[in-house]
N, C-alpha and C positions, 0 to 999 in steps of 0.2 A: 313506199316512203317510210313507211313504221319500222321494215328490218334493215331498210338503210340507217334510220336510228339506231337500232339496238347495235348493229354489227359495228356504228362509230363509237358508242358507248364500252361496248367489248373490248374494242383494240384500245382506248382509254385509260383502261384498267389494268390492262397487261403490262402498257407503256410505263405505268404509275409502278405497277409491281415490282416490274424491272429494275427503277429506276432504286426501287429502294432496297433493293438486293445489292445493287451497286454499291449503295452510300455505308450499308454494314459490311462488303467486306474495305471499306477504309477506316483511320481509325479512328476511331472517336472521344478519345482523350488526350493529352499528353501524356507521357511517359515521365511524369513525377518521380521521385522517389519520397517514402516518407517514410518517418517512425511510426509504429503501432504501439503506441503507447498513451491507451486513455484515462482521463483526466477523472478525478475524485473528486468530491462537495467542494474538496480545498484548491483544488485547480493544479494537483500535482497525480505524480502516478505512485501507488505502491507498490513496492519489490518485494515481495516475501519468498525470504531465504530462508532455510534450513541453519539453524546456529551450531558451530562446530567447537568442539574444545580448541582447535588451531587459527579456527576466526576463515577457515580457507573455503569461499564456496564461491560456482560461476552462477552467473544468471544470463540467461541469452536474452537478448535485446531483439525483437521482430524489426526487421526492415522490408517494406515492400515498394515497387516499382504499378503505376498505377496506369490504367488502359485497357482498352479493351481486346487488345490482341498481344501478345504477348510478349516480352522486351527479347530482342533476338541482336542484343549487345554485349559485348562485357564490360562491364561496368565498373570502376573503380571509387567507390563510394569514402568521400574525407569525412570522417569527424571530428567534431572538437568540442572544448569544456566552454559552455556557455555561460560568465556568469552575471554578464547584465542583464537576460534576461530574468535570474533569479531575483538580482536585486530591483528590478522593476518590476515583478511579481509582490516580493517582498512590501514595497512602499505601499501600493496599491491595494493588497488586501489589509496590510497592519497600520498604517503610517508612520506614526513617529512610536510607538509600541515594540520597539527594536530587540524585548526580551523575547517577544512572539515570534520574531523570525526566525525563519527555514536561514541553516548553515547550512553553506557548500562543505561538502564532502572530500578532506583532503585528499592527496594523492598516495599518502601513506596505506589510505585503507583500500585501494583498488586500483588496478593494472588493466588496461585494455590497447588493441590497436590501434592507432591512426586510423587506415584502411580498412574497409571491407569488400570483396569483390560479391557482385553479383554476374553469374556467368550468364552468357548468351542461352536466351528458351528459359533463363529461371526468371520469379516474379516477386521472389522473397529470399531473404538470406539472414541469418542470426547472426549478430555480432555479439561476441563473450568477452563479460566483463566479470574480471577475477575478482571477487570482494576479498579483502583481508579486514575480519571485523573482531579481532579479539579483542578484551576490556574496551571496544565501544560503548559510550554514555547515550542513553536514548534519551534520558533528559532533554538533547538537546535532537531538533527536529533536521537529522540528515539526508539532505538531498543530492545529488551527482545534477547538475544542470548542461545536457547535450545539447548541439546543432547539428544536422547537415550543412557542410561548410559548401559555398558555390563559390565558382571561376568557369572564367570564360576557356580557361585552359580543358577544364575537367568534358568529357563524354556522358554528365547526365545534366538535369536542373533539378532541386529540391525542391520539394513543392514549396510552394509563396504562403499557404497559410502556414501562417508558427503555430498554430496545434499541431501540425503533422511533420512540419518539419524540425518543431525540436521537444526537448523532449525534459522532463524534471522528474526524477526518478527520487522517488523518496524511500529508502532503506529502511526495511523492516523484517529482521530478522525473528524468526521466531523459535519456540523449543517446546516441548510438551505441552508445555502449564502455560502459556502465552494466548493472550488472546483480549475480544472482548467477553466481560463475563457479563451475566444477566443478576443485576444488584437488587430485585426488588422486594428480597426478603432481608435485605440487609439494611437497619436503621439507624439512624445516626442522633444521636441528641446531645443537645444544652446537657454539662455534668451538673447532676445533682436534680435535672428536671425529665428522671426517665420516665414516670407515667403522664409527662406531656406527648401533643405529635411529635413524633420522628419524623427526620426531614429521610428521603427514599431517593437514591438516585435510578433509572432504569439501567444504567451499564456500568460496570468499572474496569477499566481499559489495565491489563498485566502484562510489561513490556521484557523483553531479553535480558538478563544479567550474564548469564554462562548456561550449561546444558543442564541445569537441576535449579537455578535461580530464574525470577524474573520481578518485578518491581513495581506498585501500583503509589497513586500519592493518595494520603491521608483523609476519611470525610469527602467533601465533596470537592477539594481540589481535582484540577485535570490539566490536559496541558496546555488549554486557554490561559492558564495562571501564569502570570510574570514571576511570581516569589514559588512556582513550583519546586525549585528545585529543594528545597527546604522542608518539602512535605513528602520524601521520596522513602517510601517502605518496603525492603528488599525481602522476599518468602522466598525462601530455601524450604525446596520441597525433600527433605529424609526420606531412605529409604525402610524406616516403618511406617510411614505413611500419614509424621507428623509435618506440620510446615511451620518452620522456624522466622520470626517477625523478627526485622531489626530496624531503627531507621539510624540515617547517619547525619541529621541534624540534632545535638542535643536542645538545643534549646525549644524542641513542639514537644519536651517534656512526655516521651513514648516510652508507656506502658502496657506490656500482652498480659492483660487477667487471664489467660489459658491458654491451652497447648492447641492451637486450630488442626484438624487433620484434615485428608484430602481421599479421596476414592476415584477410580477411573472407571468406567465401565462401557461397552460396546455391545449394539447390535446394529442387524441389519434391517433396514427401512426395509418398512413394511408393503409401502408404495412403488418404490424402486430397489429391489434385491440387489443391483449395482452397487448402490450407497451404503457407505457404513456409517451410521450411526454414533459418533463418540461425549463423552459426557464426560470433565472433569469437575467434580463438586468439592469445595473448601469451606466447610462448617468447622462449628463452635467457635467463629470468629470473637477477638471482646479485648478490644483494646480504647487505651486511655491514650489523647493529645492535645495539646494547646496550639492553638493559631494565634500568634504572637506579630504577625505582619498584616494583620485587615483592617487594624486600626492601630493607626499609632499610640505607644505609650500603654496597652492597654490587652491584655491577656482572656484569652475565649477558651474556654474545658471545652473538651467535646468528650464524650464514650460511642463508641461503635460495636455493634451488636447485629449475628448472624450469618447469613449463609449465602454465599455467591455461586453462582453456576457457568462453565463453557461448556457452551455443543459445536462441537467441528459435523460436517459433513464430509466425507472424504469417498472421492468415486474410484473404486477398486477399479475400473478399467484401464485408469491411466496412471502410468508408472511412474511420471516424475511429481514426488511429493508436493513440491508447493504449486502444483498445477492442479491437480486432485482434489486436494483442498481446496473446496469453495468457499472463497471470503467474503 
């Protein structure tokens, strides 16, 4: 009786076995398609592009086809400019805060397909979107807001969550001297009360102007600020190795007590020989400004005083620059 047990337990287990060798080779998802494009603090993606003197760069877009066996269609995948979803993005994170919003991105600065095919046996396909980004303003927060468009006509379904199936692409072009820098040797004070504390920010954000320019705002504005655009300070980085301060609001009353210079320097991590190491450093900072919009009627000196620092990580094995660079 005991291997009459065992022997119906045995065949039990085989049948079970079987039965689930079956159920993997069917398949186990749908065949979604979706963007690969995720999402940042701010519920957007960023694109960092290489900044050209002609403004002319592609960025390829990941598309993938989701499942566990492999899409064996050809696929004709639509896209389109979505941009209720940006403005319902918009509302929800800023409300009525409307200097804070994300702009769409006109049509002037980018060219892409309709279409993209996914052939049969493939599972992802790039769609290239031509940026044209010359005198673009970063002032203002540029985003391209995508869908995968669905019809009953079309040979695929987009996947149903809008994380994957659309997508907000926020422009961000970069150039040498671009970046976040590390602000914590940099101090800012009340004019006239500098052996008070210094107010210290941990980062100051240096955004694209052209391929030797790029743009930070004054003190501790950033781009939370509705009246940023007022506090915008263009460094032109010379080629001796001074950096030229301008800003183009007169009235925050911008003066550079001295000639700020800037040094680049590179090695290789020391942890990973892959990694390069880069550091752009901009001392002898020392400038004068007023903030003439924090309170009505009523003018605020500041002096700023010191030294900022950027570290890129850039992995030597992979060839396309803003892929390399780890942001």
């Amino acid at each position: 009786m005991k291997n009459i047990y065992q022997i119906l337990f045995l065949l039990t287990i085989l049948v079970m076995y079987s039965s689930c060798n079956d159920e993997w080779e069917d398949e186990q998802f749908e065949h979604y398609v979706s963007f690969k494009a995720p999402l940042d603090d701010n519920g957007v993606t960023p694109v960092y592009v290489r900044y050209k003197a002609d403004g002319a760069v592609t960025y390829k877009l990941p598309l993938i086809v989701s499942g566990s066996k492999n899409n064996m269609e050809n696929l004709q995948v639509h896209i389109g400019v979505d941009s209720d979803t940006l403005t319902t993005h918009n509302y929800a994170r800023f409300q009525s805060r409307e200097e804070l919003y994300y702009r769409e991105l006109g049509s002037s600065y980018y060219e892409m397909a309709p279409t993209i095919d996914i052939a049969s046996g493939e599972n992802t396909a790039l769609l290239d979107i031509n940026y044209s980004l010359k005198d673009i303003d970063l002032v203002d927060k540029w985003v391209l807001p995508l869908t995968i468009l669905n019809d009953d006509s079309y040979n695929y379904v987009a996947n149903p969550n809008k994380n994957y199936k659309k997508a907000l692409l926020r422009v961000m072009p970069f150039n040498d001297y671009s970046g976040s820098y590390s602000s914590t040797a940099l101090s800012i004070y009340l004019k006239g009360y500098e052996d008070d504390a210094a107010i210290v920010r941990s980062t100051t954000m240096l955004y694209v102007v052209d391929e030797s320019t790029a743009f930070f705002y004054a003190g501790t504005v950033d781009e939370d600020n509705t009246d940023r655009r007022s506090y915008k300070i263009n460094a032109k980085f010379n080629e001796d190795n001074t950096v030229t301060l301008t800003a183009e609001d007169p009235n925050i009353k911008f003066v550079s007590n001295s000639t700020p210079v800037f040094s680049i320097e590179e090695e290789v991590n020391y942890e990973h020989p892959y990694i390069l190491d880069r550091y752009v450093t901009i001392s002898n900072i020392d400038y004068d400004f007023t903030d003439y919009t924090s309170v009505e009627g009523y003018e605020i000196n500041y002096t700023v005083q010191g030294t900022i620092m950027l570290h890129r990580s850039i992995n030597t094995q992979i060839p396309d620059e803003d892929q390399a660079i780890q942001w």
